[in-house]
C-alpha positions in Angstrom: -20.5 -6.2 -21.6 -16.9 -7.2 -22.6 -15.6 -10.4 -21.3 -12.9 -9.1 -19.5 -14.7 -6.8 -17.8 -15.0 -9.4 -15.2 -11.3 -9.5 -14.5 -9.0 -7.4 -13.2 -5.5 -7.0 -15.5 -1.8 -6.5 -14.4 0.5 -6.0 -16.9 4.4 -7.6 -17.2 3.0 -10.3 -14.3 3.7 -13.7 -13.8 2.7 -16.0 -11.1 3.9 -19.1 -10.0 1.0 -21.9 -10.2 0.8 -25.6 -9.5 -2.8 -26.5 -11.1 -2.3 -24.9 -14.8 -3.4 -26.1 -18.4 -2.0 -24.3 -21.7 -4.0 -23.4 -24.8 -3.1 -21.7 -28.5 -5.4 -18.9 -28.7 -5.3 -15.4 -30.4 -6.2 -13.1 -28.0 -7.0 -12.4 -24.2 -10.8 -12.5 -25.1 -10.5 -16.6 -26.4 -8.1 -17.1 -23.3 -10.9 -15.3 -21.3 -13.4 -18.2 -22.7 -11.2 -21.0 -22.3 -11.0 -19.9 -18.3 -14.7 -19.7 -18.4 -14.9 -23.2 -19.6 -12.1 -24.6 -17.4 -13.5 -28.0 -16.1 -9.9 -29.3 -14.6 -10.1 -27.1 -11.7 -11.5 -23.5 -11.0 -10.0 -21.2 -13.3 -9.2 -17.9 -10.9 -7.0 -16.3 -13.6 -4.8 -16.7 -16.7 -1.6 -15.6 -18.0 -1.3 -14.6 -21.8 1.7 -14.0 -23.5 1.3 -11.6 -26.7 4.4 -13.4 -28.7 3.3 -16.4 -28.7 -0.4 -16.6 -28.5 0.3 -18.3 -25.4 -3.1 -19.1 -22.8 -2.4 -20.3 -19.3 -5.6 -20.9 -17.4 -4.7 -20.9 -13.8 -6.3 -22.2 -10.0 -4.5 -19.6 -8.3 -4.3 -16.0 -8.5 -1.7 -12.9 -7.0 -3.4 -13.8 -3.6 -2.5 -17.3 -3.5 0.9 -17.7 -5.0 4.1 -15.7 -5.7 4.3 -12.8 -8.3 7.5 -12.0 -10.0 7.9 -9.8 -13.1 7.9 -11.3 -16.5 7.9 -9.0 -19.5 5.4 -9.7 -22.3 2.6 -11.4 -20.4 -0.6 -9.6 -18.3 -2.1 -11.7 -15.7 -6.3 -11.5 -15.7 -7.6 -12.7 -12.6 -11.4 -12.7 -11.9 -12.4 -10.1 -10.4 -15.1 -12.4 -8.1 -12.1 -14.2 -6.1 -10.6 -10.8 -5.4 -13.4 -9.6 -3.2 -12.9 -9.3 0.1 -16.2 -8.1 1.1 -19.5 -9.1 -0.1 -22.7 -7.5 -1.9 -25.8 -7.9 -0.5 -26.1 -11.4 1.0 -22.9 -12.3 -0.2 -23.6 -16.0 -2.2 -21.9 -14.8 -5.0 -18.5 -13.9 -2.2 -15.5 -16.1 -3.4 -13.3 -14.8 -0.8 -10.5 -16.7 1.5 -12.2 -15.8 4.5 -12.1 -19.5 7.1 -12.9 -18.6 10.4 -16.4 -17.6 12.2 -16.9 -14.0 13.6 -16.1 -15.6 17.0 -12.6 -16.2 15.3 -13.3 -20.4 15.0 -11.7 -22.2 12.3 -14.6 -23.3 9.7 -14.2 -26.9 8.6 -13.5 -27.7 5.2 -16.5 -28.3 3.2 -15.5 -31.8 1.9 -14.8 -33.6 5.5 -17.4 -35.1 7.3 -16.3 -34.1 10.9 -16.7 -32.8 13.6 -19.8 -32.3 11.6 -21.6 -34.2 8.6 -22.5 -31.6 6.4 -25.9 -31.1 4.4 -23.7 -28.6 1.7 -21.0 -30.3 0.2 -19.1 -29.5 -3.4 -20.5 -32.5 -4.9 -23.9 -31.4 -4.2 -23.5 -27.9 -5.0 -20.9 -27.7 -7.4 -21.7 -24.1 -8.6 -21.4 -22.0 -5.1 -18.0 -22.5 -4.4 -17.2 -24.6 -1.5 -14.1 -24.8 -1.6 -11.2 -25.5 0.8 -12.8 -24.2 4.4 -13.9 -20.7 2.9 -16.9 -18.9 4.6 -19.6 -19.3 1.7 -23.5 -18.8 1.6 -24.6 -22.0 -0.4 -28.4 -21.7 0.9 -28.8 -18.0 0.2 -29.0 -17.6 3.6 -30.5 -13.8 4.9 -27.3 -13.5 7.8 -24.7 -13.8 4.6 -21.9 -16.1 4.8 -21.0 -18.9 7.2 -19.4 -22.2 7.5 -19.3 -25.3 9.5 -17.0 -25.0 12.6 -14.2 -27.1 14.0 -16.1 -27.1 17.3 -17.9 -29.9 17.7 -20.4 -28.1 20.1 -21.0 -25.4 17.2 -22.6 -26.9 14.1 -22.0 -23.8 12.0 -21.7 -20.0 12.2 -21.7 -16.6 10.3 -18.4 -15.3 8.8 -17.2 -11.4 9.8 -17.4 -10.4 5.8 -17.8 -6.6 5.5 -20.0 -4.6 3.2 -18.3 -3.9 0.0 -20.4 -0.7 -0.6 -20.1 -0.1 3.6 -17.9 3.0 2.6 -20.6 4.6 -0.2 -24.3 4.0 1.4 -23.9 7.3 2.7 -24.7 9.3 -0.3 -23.8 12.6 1.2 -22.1 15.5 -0.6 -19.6 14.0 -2.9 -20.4 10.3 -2.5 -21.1 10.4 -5.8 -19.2 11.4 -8.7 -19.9 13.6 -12.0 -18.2 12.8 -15.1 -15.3 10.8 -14.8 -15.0 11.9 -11.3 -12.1 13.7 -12.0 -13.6 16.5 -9.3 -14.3 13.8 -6.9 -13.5 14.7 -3.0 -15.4 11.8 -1.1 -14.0 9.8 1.6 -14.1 6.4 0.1 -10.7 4.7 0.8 -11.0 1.2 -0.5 -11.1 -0.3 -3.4 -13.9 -2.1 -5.7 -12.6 -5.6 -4.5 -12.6 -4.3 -0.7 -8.6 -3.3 -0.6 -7.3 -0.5 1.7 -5.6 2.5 0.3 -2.2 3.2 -0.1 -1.8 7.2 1.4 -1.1 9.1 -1.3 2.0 10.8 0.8 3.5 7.3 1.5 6.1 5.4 -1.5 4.9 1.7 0.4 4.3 -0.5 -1.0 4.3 0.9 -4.5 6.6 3.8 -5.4 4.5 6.5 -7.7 4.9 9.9 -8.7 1.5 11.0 -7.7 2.7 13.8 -4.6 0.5 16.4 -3.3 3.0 19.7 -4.0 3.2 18.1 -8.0 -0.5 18.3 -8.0 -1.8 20.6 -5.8 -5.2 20.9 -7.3 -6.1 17.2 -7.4 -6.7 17.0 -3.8 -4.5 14.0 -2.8 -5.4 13.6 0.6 -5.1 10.6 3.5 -5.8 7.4 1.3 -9.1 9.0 -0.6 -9.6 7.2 -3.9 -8.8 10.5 -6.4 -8.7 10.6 -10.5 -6.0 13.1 -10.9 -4.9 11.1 -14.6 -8.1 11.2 -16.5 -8.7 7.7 -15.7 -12.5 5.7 -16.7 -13.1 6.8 -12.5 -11.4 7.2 -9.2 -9.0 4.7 -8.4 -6.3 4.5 -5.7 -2.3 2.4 -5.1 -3.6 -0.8 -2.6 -1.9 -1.7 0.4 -1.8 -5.1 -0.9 2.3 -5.6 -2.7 0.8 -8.0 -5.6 -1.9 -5.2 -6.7 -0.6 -1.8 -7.5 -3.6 -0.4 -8.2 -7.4 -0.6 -8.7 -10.6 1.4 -9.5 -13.2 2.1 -6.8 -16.6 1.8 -6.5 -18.0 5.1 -6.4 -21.6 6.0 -8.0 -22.6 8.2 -10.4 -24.7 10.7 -9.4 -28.1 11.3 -10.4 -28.2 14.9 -11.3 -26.5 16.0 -14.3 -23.4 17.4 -14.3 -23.0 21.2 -13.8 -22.4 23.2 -17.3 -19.2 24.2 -18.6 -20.5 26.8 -20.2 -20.8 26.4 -24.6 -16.9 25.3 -24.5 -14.5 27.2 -26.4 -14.6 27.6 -30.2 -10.7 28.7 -30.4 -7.9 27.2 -28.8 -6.7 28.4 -25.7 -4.2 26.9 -23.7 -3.8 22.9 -24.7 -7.7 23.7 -26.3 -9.1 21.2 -23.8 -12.4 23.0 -23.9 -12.5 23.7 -27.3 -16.1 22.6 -28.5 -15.4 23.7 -31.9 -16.5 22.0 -35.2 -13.1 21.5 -37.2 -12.8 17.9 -38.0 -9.8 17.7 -40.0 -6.2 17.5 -39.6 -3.6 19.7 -39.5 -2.1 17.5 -43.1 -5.6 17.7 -44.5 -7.0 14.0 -43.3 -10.8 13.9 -42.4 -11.3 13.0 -38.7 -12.4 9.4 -37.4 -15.9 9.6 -35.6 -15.2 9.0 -32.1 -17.7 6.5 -31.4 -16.7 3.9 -34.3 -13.8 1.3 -34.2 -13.0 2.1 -37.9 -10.6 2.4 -39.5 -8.6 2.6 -35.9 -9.7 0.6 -32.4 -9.4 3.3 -29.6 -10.4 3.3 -26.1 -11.9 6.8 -26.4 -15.7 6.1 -26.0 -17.8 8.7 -26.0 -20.0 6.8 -23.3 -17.4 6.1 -20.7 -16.3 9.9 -21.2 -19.4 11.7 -21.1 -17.7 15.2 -20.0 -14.8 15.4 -22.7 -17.1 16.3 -25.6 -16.5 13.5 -28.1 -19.1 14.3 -30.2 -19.3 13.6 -34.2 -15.5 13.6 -35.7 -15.0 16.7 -34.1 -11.0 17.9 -33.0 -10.8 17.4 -29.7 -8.4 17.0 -26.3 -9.4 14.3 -24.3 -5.9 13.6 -22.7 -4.0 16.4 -22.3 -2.2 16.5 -25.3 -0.3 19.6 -26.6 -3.4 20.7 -28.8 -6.6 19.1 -30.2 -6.4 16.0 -31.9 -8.0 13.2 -33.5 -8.4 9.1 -34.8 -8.0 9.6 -38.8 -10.1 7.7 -41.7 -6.6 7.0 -43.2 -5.7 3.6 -42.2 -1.9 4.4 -42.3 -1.7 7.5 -40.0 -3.4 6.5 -36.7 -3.8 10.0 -35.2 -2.7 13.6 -35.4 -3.3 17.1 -34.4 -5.4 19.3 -35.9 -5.1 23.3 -36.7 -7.2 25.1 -34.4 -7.6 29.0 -34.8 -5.8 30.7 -31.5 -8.2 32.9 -29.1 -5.5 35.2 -28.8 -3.2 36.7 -31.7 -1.2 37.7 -29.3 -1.2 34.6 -27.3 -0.1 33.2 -30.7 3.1 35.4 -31.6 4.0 34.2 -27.3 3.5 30.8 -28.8 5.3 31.3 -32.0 8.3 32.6 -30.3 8.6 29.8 -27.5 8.1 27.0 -30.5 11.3 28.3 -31.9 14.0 26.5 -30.0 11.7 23.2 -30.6 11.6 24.0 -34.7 15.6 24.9 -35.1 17.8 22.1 -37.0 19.7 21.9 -33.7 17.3 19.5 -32.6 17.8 16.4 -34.7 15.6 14.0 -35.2 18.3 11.1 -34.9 20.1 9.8 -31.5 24.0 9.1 -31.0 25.3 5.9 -28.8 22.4 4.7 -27.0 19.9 8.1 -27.6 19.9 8.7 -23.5 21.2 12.6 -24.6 17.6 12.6 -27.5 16.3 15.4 -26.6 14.1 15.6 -30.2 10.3 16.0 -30.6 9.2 12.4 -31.9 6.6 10.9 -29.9 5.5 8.0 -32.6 7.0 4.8 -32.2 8.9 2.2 -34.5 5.2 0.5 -35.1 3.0 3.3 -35.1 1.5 3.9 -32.0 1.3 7.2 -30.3 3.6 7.9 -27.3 1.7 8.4 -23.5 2.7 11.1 -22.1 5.1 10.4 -19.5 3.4 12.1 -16.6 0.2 10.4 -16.9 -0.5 7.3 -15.4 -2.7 6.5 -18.2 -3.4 3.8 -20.3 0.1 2.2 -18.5 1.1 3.0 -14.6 4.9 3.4 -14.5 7.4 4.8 -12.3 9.6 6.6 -15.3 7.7 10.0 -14.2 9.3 13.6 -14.8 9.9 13.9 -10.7 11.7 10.4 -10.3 14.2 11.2 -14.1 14.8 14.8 -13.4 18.0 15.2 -15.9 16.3 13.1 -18.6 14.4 16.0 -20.0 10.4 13.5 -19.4 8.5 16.5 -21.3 4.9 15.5 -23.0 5.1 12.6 -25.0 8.4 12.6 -26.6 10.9 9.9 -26.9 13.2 9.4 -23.9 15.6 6.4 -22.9 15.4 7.6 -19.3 17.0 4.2 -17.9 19.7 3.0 -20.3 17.9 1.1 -22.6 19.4 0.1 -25.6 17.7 3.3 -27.8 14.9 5.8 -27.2 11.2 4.5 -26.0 8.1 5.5 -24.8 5.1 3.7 -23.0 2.1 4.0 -26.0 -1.6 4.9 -25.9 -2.2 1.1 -26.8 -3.8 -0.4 -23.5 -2.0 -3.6 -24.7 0.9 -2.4 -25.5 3.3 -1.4 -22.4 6.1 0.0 -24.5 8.4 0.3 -27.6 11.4 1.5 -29.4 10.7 4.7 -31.2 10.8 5.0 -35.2 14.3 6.6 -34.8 17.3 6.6 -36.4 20.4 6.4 -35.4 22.7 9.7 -36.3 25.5 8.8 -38.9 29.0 9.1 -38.6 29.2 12.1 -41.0 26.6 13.8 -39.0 28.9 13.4 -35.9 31.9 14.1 -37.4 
């Protein structure tokens, strides 16, 4: 797998760290190795800054230290001193937890009293003992433990829960199909063993995901959901440093139900349209969606095994207006493609309610600082495609239609919803938060 699959990424993040070293590297995959390598300390995460190469290896992560915002840099941390709970016997746990499940406090791993220890960091310098953390050096059967600050108690075991305590049960939707966008289990914590936020609460992270704006996505109690198209279910923590996170939630084992053959006309936004046309609507060929070439996409046919990204077939993967796709031209990244309507009479509906969108009164340039744009551009000033501003995905934001009501947030297009300086939009590029749309501004004849 990828090397950063082992850590866990926040975006605009900075922390404040005492033990740090800095490096020059290219991308968050060589700062990911330098961490790795770290021998001045133990690297829990590292800060990268995308405009100037910049690689900050770090001893402490959110959990340890102060967070403040800091545009321009994404925090990694390692996804292994997250945890909370442990797997199996737990000698890979890298928790914080120091006290015994009688509630003693353990004694630090390095000090020799109240008790000598036979495990001590010099010895085993690979299992982690560190500070007075509960940690399972001898693979021990009971999981965790630690010597205690009782001199009548030589050692105990540590109260670490189960990470998977929530999913053993494999019951009726324990498991999830697809992405698990039509998941309704129970599980309420996350993959590192964080609580929940309720969906129905704004603490401690505001979001836009409420239960009468998407009545069909089930949003109940604190029930990890995937009402976004996300890679799986996910839920807001109750932790303030980690606004969200992925939970662990199994696939199932039978194959998910059929769709039926899938539409071979569009209907609607054409997300089931299983059609053939591979072309675009200006005439480029389509990008096969498994390849990297001539544009990198996070659109993997493996992680999205329901969405029927098959060949270089058109296709809707993200609720988009209308099928699109990844061209072989290396100048136009993406566009949408001209499917055949199910419905002529559909169509002449669709004509008709396209024709405010189409007329000249709609221009395609923005006055003062573009916060009245109410055009249809959703590329921006480098390329990339806009993300929709109701989804949550690849970015999380709070600029959603329901918190911006007069600032017209509809699909993708290019808004300056908070005063910026001209019209923005979050893009489809995972590592790319946000930019300034390719926009003009109006001239002074065209006000006149």
């Amino acid at each position: 797998g990828d090397i950063l699959d082992d850590y866990l990424r926040t975006d605009g993040v900075w922390i404040l760290t005492r033990n740090k070293q800095f490096y020059k590297t290219n991308n968050e995959k060589e700062c990911a190795e330098k961490c790795d390598a770290e021998r001045n300390f133990t690297c829990r995460a590292f800060l990268f800054t995308r405009k100037k190469l910049q690689c900050l290896t770090l001893a402490e992560n959110a959990k340890m230290t102060v967070a403040f915002p800091s545009t321009d840099t994404v925090l990694y941390e390692k996804r292994i001193y997250l945890m909370q709970c442990k797997r199996g016997i737990g000698t890979d746990y890298r928790g914080t937890e120091a006290k015994t499940q009688r509630g003693i406090p353990c004694q630090k791993w390095a000090e020799k009293t109240p008790h000598k220890p036979k495990y001590t960091p010099e010895k085993y310098p690979n299992a982690g003992l560190e500070e007075n953390y509960c940690r399972n050096p001898d693979a021990d059967e009971s999981g965790p433990w630690c010597y205690t600050t009782d001199p009548a108690k030589r050692f105990d075991y540590c109260a670490i829960p189960e990470c998977e305590d929530h999913v053993m049960h494999t019951g009726e939707g324990e498991c999830m199909q697809c992405n698990g966008e039509d998941y309704h289990g129970e599980v309420s914590r996350t993959e590192s063993g964080l609580e929940c936020q309720r969906w129905d609460a704004q603490e401690p992270h505001m979001h836009g995901f409420i239960l009468k704006h998407y009545p069909e996505k089930d949003l109940k109690m604190n029930y990890c959901r995937n009402p976004d198209g996300e890679l799986r279910p996910w839920c807001f923590t109750t932790n303030p440093n980690k606004r969200w996170e992925y939970c662990n939630i199994p696939r199932c084992t039978t194959p998910p139900p059929l769709s039926g053959p899938g539409s071979q006309c569009l209907s609607g936004k054409g997300e089931d349209y299983r059609g053939r046309i591979a072309i675009t609507e200006s005439g480029n060929a389509c990008q096969h969606w498994n390849t990297q070439f001539p544009h990198k996409h996070g659109w993997i046919p493996d992680r999205y095994p329901c969405k029927g990204l098959q060949e270089n077939y058109c296709r809707n993967p993200d609720g988009e207006k209308k099928p699109w796709c990844y061209t072989t031209n290396s100048s136009i990244r993406w566009e949408y493609c001209t499917i055949p309507p199910c419905d002529r009479t559909e169509q002449g509906i669709a004509g008709m309610n396209n024709v405010p969108v189409q007329a000249p009164l709609t221009e395609e340039c923005y006055r003062d600082k573009g916060q009245g744009y109410r055009g249809t551009t959703s590329v921006t000033a480098s390329g990339k495609k806009c993300q929709a501003w109701s989804s949550m995905f690849p970015h999380r934001h709070i600029k959603t239609p329901d918190m911006f009501p007069d600032a017209d947030l509809r699909d993708n297009y290019c808004r300056n919803p908070d005063g910026d300086s001209s019209p923005w939009c979050f893009t489809t590029d995972p590592n790319t938060l946000w930019e300034y749309c390719n926009l003009k501004r109006c001239d002074d004849h065209t006000q006149e």
